[in-house]
C-alpha positions in Angstrom: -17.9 15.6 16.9 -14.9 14.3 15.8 -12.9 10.8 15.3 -9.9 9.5 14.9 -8.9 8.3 11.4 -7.9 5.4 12.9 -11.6 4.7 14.0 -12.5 4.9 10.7 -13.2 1.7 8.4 -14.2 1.7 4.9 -15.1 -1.2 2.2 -16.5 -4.3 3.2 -15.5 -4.3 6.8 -18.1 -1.4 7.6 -21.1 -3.6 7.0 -23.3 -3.8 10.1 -22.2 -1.2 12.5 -24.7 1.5 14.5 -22.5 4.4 12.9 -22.6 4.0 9.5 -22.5 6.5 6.4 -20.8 6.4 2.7 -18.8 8.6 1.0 -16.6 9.0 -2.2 -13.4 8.1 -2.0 -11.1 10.9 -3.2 -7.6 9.9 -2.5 -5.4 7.0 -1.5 -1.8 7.9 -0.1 0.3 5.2 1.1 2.0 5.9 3.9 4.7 2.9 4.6 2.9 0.3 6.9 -0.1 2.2 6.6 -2.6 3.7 3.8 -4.9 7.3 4.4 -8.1 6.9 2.7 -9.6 10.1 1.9 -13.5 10.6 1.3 -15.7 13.3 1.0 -18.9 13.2 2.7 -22.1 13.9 1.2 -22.2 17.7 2.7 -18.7 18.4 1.5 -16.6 17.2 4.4 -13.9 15.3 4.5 -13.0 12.4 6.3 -9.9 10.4 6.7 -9.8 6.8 7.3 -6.0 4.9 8.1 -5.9 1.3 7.6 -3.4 -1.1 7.8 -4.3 -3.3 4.9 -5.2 -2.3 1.2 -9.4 -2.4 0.1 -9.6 -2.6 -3.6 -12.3 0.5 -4.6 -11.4 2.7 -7.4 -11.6 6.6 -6.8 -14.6 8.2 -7.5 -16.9 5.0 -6.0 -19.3 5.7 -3.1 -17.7 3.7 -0.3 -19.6 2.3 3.5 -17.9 4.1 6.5 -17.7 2.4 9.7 -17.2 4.6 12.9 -17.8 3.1 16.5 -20.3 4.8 18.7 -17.5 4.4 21.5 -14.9 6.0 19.8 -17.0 9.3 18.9 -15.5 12.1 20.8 -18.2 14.8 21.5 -16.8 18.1 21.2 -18.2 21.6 22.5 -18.4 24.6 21.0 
């Protein structure tokens, strides 16, 4: 499957969604108008999560991931 980090929303706008997970943030890179949140997932992967506005959560902190169901893209192998 895969997303688009755009999709993605972290901190306290992922609470009730159907696709939800957590992961540890790794990495915050600013990136002009927007910011690239970078968490690892709890089997190793890494997801990225661009946002327009700043959320306040230390690295290292297990953080909620929002993804909508709509915006999962199945992919085949």
């Amino acid at each position: 499957m895969a997303v688009r980090a755009e999709d993605v929303t972290i901190g306290p706008d992922a609470g009730a969604a159907a696709c939800r997970m957590s992961g540890v943030l790794e990495e915050v890179t600013y990136r002009g108008t927007v910011l690239d949140y970078t968490l690892r997932m709890p089997d190793g992967q890494r997801i990225v999560a661009t946002m327009t506005r700043r959320v306040d959560i230390a690295t290292g902190a297990v953080v909620p991931i929002r993804v909508e169901v709509a915006n999962v893209i199945p992919l085949e192998d």
